[in-house]
Short mmCIF file of the C-alpha atoms (twelve columns), coordinates in Angstrom:
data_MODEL
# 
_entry.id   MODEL 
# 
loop_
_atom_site.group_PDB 
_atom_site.id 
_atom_site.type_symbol 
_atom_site.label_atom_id 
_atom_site.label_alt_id 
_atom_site.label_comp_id 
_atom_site.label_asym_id 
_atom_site.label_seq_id 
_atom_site.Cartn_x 
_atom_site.Cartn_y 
_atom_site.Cartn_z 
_atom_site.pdbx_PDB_model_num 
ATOM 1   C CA . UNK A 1   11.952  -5.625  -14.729 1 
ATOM 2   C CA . UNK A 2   14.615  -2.703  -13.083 1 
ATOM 3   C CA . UNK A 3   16.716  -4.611  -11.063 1 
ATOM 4   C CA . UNK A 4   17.585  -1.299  -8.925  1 
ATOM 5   C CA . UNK A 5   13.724  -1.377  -8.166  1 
ATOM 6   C CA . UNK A 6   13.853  -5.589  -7.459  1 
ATOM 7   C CA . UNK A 7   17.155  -5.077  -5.259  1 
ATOM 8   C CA . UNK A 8   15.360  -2.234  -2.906  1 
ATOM 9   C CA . UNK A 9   12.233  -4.230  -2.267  1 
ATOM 10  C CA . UNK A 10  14.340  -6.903  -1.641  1 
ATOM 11  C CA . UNK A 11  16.181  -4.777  0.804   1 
ATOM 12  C CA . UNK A 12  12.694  -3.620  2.127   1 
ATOM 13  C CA . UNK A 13  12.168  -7.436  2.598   1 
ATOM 14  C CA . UNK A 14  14.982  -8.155  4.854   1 
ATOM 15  C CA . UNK A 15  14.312  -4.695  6.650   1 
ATOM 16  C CA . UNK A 16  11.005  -6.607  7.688   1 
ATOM 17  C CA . UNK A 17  12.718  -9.594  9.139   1 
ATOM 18  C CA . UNK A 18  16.103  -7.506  10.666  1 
ATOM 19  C CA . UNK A 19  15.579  -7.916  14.703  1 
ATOM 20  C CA . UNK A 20  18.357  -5.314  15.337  1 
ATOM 21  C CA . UNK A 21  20.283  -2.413  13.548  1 
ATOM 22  C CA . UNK A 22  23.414  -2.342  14.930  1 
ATOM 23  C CA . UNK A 23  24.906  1.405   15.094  1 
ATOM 24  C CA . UNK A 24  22.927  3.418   13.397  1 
ATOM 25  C CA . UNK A 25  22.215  6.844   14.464  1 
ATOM 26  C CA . UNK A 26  21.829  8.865   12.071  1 
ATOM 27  C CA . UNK A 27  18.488  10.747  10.286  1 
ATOM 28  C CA . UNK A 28  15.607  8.533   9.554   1 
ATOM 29  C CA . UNK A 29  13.013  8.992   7.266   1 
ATOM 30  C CA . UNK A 30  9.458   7.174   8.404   1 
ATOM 31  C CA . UNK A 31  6.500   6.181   6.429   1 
ATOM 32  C CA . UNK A 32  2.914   5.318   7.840   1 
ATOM 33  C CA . UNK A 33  0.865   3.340   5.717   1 
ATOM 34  C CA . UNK A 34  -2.982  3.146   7.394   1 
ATOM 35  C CA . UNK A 35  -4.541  0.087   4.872   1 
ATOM 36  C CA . UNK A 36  -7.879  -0.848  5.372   1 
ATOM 37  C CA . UNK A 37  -6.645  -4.655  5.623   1 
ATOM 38  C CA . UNK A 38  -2.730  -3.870  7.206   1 
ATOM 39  C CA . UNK A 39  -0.944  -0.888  8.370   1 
ATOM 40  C CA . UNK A 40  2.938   -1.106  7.815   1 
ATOM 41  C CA . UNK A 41  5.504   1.390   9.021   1 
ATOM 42  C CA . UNK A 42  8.855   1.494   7.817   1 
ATOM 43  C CA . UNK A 43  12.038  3.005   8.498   1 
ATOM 44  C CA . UNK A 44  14.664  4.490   5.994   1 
ATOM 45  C CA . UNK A 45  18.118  5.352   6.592   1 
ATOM 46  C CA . UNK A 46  19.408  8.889   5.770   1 
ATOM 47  C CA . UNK A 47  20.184  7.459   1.629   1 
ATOM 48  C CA . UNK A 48  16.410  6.491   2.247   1 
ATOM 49  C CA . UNK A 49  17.447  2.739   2.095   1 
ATOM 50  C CA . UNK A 50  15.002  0.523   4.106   1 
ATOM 51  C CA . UNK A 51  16.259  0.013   7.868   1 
ATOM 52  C CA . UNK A 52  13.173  -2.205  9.701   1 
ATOM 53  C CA . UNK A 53  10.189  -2.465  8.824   1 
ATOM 54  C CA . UNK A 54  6.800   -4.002  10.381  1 
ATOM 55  C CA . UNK A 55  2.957   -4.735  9.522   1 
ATOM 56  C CA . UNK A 56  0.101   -6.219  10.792  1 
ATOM 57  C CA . UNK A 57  -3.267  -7.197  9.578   1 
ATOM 58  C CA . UNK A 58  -5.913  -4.735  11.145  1 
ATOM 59  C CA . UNK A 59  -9.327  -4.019  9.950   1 
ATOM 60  C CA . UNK A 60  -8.976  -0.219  11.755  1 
ATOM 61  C CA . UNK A 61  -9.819  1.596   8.422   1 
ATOM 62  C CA . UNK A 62  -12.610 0.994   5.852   1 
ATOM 63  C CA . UNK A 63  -12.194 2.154   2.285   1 
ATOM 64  C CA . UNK A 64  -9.863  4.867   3.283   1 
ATOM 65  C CA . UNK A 65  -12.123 6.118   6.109   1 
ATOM 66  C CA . UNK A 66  -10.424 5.607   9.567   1 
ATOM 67  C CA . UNK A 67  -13.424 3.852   11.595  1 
ATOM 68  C CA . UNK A 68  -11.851 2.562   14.988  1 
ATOM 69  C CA . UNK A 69  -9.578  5.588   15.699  1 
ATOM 70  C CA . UNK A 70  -8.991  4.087   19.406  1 
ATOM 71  C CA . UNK A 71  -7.924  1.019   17.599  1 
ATOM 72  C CA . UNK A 72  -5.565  2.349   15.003  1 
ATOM 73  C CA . UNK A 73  -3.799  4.912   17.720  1 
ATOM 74  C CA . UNK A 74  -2.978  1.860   19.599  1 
ATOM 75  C CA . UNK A 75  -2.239  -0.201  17.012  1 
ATOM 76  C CA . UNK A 76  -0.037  2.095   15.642  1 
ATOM 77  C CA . UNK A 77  1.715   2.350   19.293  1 
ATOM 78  C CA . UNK A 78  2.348   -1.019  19.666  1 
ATOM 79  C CA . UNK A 79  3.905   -0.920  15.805  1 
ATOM 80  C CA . UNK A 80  6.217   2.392   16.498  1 
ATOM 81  C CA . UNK A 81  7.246   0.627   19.929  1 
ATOM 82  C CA . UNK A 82  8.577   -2.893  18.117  1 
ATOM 83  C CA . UNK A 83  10.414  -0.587  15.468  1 
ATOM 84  C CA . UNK A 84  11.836  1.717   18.010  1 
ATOM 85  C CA . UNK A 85  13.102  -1.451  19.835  1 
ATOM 86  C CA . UNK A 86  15.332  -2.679  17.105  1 
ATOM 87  C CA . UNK A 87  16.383  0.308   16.083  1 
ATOM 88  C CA . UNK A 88  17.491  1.285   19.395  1 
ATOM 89  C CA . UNK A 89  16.250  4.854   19.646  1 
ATOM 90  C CA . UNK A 90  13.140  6.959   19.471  1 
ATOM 91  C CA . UNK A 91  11.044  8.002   16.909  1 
ATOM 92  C CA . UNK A 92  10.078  11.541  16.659  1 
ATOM 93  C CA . UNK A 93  8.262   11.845  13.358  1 
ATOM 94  C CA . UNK A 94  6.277   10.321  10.134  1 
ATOM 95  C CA . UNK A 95  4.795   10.950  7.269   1 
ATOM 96  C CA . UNK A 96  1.546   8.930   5.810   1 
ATOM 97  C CA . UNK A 97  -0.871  7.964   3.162   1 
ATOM 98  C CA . UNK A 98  -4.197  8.960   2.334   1 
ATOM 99  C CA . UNK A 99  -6.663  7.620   -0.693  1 
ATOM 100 C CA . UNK A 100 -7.054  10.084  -3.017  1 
ATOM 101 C CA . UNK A 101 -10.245 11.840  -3.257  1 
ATOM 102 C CA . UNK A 102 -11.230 11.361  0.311   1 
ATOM 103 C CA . UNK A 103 -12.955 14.044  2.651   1 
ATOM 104 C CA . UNK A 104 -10.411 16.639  4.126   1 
ATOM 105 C CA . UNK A 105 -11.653 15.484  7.498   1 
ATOM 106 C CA . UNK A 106 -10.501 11.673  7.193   1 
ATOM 107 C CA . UNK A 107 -7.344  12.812  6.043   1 
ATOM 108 C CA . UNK A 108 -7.457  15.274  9.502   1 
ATOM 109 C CA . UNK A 109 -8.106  12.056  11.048  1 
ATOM 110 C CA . UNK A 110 -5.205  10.049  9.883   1 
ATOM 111 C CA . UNK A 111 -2.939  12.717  10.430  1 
ATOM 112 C CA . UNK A 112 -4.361  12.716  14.146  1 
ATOM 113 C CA . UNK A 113 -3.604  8.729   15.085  1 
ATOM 114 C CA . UNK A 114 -0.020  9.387   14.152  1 
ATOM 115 C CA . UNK A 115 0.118   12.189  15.904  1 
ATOM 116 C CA . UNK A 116 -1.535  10.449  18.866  1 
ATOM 117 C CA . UNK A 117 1.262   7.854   19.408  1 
ATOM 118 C CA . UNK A 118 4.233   10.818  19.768  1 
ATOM 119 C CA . UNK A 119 4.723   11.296  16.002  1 
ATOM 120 C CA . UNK A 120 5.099   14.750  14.535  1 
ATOM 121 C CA . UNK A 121 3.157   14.051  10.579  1 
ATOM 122 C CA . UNK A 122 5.646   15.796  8.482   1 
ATOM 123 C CA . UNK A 123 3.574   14.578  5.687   1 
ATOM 124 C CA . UNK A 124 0.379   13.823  3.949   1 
ATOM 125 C CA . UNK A 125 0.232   12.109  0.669   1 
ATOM 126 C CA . UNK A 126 -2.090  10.301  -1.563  1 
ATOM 127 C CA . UNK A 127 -1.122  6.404   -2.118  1 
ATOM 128 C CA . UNK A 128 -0.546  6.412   -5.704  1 
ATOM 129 C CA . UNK A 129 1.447   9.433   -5.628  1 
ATOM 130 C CA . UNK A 130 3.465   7.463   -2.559  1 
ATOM 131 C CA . UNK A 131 4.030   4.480   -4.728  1 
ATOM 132 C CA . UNK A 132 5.674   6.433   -7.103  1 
ATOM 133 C CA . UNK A 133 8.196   7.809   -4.792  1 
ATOM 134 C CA . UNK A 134 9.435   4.189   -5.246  1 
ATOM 135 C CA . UNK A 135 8.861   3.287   -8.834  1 
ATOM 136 C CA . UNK A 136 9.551   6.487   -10.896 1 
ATOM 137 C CA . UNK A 137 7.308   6.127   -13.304 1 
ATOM 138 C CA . UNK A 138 7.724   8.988   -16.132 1 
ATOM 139 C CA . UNK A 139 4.389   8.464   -18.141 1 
ATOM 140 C CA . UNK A 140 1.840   6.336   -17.167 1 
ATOM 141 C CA . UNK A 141 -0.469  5.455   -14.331 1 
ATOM 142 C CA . UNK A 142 0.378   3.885   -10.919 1 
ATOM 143 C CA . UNK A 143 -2.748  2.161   -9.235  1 
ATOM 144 C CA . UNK A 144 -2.974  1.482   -5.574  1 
ATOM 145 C CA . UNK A 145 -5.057  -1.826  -5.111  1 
ATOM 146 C CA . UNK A 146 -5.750  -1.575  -1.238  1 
ATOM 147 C CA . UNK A 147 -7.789  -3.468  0.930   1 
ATOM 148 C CA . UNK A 148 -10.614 -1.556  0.472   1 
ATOM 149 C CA . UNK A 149 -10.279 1.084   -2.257  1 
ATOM 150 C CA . UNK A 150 -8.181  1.247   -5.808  1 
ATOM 151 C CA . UNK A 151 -6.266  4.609   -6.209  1 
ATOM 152 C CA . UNK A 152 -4.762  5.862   -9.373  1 
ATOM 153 C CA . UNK A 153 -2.365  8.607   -10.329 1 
ATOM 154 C CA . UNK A 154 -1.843  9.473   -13.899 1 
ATOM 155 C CA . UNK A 155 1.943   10.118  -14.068 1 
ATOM 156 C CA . UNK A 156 2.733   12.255  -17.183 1 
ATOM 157 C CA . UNK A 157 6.604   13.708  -17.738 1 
ATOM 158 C CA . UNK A 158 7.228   12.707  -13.602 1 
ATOM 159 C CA . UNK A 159 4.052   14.490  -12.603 1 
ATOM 160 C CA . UNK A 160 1.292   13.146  -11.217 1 
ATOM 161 C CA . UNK A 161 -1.374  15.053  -13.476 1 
ATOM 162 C CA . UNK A 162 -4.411  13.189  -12.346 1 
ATOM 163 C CA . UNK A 163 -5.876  11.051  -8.921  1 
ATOM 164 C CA . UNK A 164 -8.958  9.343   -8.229  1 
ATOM 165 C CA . UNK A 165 -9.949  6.465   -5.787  1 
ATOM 166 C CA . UNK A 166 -12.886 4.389   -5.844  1 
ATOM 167 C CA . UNK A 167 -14.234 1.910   -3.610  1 
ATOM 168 C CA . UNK A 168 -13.115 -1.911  -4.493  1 
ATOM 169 C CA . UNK A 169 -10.320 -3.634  -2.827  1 
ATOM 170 C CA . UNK A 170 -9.124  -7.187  -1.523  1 
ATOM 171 C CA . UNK A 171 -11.455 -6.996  1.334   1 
ATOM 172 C CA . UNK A 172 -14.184 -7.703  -1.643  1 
ATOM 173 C CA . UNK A 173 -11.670 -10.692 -2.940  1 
ATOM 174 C CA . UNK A 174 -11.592 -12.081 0.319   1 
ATOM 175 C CA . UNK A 175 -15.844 -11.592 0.952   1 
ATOM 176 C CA . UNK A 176 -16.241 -13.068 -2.343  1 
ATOM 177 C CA . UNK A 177 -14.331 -16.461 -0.920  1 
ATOM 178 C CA . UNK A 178 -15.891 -16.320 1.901   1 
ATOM 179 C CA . UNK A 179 -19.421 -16.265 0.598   1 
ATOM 180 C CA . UNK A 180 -18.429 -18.996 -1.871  1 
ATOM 181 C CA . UNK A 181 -16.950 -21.422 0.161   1 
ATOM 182 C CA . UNK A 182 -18.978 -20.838 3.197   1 
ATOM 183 C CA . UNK A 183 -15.874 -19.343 5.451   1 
ATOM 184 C CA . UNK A 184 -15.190 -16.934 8.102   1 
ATOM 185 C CA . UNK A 185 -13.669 -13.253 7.047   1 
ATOM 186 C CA . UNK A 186 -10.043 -14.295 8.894   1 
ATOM 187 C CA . UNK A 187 -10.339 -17.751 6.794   1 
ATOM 188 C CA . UNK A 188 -10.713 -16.696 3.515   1 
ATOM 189 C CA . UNK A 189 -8.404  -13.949 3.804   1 
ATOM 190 C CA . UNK A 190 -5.831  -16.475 4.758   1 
ATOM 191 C CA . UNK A 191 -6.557  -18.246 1.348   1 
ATOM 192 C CA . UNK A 192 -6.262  -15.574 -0.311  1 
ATOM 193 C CA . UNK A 193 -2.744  -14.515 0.712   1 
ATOM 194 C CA . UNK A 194 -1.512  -17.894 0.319   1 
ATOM 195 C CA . UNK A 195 0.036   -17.977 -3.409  1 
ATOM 196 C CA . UNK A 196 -0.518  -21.909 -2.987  1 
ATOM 197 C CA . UNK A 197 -4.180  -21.295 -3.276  1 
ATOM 198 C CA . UNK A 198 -4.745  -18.483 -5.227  1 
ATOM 199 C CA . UNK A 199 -4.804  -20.629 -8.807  1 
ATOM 200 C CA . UNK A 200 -8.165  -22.255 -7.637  1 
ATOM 201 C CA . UNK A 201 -9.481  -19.431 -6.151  1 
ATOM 202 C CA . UNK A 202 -8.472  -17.277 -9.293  1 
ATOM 203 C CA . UNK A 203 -11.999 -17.776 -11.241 1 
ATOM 204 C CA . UNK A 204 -13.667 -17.091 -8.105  1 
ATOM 205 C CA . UNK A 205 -12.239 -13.782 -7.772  1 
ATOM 206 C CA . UNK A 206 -11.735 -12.415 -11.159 1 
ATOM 207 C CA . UNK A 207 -15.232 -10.601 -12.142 1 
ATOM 208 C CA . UNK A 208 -13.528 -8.549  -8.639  1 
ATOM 209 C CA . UNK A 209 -10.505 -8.210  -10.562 1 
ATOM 210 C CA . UNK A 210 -12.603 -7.308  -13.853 1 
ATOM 211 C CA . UNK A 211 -14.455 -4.634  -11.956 1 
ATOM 212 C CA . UNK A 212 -10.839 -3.237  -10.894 1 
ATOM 213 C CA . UNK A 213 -10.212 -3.059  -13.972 1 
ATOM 214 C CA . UNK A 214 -12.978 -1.177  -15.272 1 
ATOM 215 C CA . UNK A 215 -12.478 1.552   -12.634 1 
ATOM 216 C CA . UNK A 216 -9.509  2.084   -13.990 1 
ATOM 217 C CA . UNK A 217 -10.163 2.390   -17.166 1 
ATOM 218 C CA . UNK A 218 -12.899 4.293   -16.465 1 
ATOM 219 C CA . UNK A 219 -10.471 6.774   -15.163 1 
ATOM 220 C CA . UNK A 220 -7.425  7.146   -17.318 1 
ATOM 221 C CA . UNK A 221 -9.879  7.546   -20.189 1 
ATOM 222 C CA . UNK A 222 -8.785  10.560  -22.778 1 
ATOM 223 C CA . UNK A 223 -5.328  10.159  -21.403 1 
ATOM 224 C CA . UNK A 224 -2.282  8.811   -23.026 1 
ATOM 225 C CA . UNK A 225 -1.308  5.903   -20.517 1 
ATOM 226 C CA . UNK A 226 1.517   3.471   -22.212 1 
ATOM 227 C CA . UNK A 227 1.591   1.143   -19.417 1 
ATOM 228 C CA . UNK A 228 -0.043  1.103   -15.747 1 
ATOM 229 C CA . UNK A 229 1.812   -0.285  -12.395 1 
ATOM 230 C CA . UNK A 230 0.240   -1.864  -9.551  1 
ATOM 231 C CA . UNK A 231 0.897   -1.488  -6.008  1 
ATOM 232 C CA . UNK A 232 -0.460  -2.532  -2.858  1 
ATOM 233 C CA . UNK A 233 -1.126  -6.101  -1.328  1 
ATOM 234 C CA . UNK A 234 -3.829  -6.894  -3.496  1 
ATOM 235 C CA . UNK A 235 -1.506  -6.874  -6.653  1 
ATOM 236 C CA . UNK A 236 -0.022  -9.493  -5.589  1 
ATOM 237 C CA . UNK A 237 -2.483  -11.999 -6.323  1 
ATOM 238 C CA . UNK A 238 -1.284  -14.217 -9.071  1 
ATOM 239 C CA . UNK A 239 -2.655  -13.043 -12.607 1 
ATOM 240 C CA . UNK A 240 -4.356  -9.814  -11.981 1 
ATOM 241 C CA . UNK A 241 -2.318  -8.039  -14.167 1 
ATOM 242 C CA . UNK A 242 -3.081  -10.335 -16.958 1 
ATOM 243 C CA . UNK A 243 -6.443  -9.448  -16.147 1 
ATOM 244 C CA . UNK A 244 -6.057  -5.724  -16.346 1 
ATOM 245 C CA . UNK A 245 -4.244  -5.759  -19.199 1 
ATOM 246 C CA . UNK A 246 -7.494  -7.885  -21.030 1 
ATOM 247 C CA . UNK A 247 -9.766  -5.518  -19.981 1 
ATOM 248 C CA . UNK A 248 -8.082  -1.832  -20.486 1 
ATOM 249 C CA . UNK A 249 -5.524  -3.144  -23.357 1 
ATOM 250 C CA . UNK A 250 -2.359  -1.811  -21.436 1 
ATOM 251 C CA . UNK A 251 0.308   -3.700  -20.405 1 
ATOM 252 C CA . UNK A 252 0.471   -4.389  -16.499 1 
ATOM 253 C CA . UNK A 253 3.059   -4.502  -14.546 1 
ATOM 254 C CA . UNK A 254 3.690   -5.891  -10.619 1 
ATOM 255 C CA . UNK A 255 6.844   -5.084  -8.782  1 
ATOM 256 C CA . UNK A 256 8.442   -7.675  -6.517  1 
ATOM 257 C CA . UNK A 257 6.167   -7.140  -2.727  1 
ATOM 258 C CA . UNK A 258 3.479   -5.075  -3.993  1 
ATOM 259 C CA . UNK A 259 1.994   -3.958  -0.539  1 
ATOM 260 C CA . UNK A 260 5.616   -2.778  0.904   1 
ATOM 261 C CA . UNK A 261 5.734   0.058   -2.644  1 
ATOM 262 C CA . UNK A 262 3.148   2.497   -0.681  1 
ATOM 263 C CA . UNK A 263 4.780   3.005   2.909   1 
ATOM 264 C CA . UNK A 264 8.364   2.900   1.557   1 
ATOM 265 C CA . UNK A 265 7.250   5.740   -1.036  1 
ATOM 266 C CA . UNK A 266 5.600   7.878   1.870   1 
ATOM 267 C CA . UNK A 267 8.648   7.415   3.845   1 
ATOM 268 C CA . UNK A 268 10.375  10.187  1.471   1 
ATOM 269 C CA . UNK A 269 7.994   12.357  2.420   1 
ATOM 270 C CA . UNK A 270 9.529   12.807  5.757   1 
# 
C-alpha cells in the first residue's frame, strides 16, 4: 500500500472532523461530489492538501441522474455554508463529478445545483477519471462503486483511454438487506455501513458484488488491465475486492476511505 496515498486520506480524514482552520487565506481548490447515496464537498489548500471537509447521506440523485434538483441545491447550501463557517471565508467556486456515459443534459444539470448555491463550476469530470487525480494510477483501471452506478476508467501510460458506467451500486446492497431481513431503506443502509455487521451480511450481498464484478469485466475486456482500484463508499465493504478479483482474475485493490478518493480527486479540477 503507498503510504503517501494512506497519509493524504488520512489527512482527508481529519479535514472531515477539523471544526476550524485557523489562518488560512490563501487559494482553495473545491470538489463537489453529487452521490446518489451522499454528496461530500471538500476543501484543499493551495498544495491541494485537504483543509475541511463534509458529507451527508442524501438520496437527491439516482444512478447518476439528478432527480430532486430543489433538494440537492439546498442540500448543497446548507453543505457550502458549514464549510464556509470553519474556514472562515467565502466560497466562490467548485468543480464536480459526473458518471461517465451519462446524457449531456444531467451533466447540464449538475453543473446547474452548484451553480445555484453561489458556486462558479470551474469543472466537470467523470468519477473514475476524479479518483485518479488521487491515486495515480499509470496502467490499469480505476472503478467508481457509487451508490447507484459503477464507473470505470481504463488508465493506460497516465491516460484515461477508456470510461463506461453502468447501473449497480450500494443502493442495490442495501435493497438486497432490506428485502432479506424485512427492514426499512434507512435500516439496512445503516447495517450496511457498519463494518461490525458487514461479515454476516457478506453472503447476502455478494451475487451484488458478483454482478459488479461482471460489469467490469465486461468492460475492460481486450484491454491489458494489470490490476484494478476501487473507489467510492461502496468499496469499502469488507471483502469485495476479494470478490472482484475471483471473478475478473485481477488483483483488487481498496485505498484507506474509499468514498472520500472521488471529491478529493475533483477538487484538482478547480
Amino acid at each position: 500500500m503507498n503510504p503517501e496515498l494512506t497519509a493524504y486520506l488520512a489527512a482527508a480524514e481529519a479535514a472531515l472532523q477539523r471544526p476550524h482552520v485557523n489562518g488560512y487565506r490563501g487559494p482553495v481548490h473545491v470538489g463537489v461530489d453529487l452521490g446518489t447515496a451522499y454528496t461530500t464537498v471538500f476543501v484543499l489548500d493551495e498544495a491541494y492538501q485537504p483543509l475541511v471537509g463534509t458529507y451527508r447521506f442524501a438520496q437527491v440523485v439516482r444512478d447518476g441522474l439528478v432527480v430532486d434538483f430543489v433538494g440537492a441545491a439546498r442540500l448543497l447550501r446548507e453543505l457550502k455554508r458549514e464549510v464556509e463557517e470553519r474556514l472562515g471565508f467565502e466560497l466562490t467556486s467548485a468543480a464536480t463529478t459526473y458518471p461517465p456515459g451519462v446524457p449531456l443534459a444531467e451533466v447540464r444539470a449538475t453543473r446547474y445545483v452548484v451553480e445555484s448555491v453561489g458556486l462558479e463550476c470551474t469543472g466537470l469530470v467523470d468519477e473514475p477519471t476524479a479518483a485518479n487525480a488521487v491515486l495515480q494510477v499509470e496502467n490499469g483501471a480505476v472503478v467508481d462503486i457509487g451508490g447507484g452506478t459503477t464507473g470505470i476508467a481504463i488508465v493506460k501510460d497516465g491516460e484515461v483511454i477508456y470510461t463506461a458506467d453502468e447501473p449497480t451500486g450500494g443502493t442495490h446492497f442495501t435493497l438486497v438487506l432490506a428485502g432479506a431481513h424485512h427492514l426499512s431503506f434507512e435500516e439496512a443502509e445503516a447495517l450496511k455501513i457498519n463494518p461490525a455487521t458487514q461479515g454476516r451480511l457478506f453472503p447476502i450481498v455478494r451475487p451484488v458484488m458478483e454482478k459488479v464484478a461482471t460489469i467490469i469485466a465486461r468492460h475492460i475486456a481486450g484491454y491489458e488491465v494489470p490490476m484494478l482500484y476501487l473507489v467510492g463508499g461502496t468499496s469499502a465493504f469488507k471483502g469485495i475486492d476479494e470478490v472482484i478479483t475471483a471473478v475478473t482474475g485481477i488483483p483488487t485493490f481498496v485505498p484507506p476511505n474509499p468514498l472520500f478518493v472521488t471529491p478529493l480527486g475533483v477538487a484538482r479540477h478547480n
